[in-house]
Steps between C-alpha positions, in 0.01 A plus 500: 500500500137598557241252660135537536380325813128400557356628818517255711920493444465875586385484786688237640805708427351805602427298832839413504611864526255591726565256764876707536670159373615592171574831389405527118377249244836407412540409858218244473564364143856448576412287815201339348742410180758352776273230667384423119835387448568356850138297441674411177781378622328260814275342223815407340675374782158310611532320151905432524425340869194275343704379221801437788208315737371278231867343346589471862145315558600298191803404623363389845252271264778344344703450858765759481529709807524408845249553823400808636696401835828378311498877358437662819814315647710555215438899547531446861852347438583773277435739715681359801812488228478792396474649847842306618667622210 
């Protein structure tokens, strides 16, 4: 595959090089490529928690769930089971 950069992309990369970090542009496309798809990946997870955050919100409107202190002791007891066990 051939790809014509602008400038500006060519010298970041050649930066990239320079600075002793990478070692070719494949180095620095490969790695650049990698946190695309790691960025990716957090916006998706970002969404997944906001859609978890606002049924649980909508189920605290509508009086399921219990108190923030109830929880903490239920985990609490959990962990002292589990620990005895």
């Amino acid at each position: 595959m051939n790809i014509i950069l602008n400038q500006k992309l060519e010298n970041l990369i050649q930066q990239q090089i320079t600075s002793g970090k990478y070692t070719s542009i494949d180095n620095v496309l490969e790695e650049a490529l990698s946190l695309l798809e790691k960025r990716n990946q957090y916006e998706q997870w970002v969404e997944e928690v906001g859609q978890k955050i606002d049924i649980a919100a909508q189920q605290l409107e509508r009086g399921e769930g219990i108190d923030g202190e109830t929880a903490i002791n239920q985990l609490l007891e959990q962990l002292q089971q589990n620990k005895d066990s």
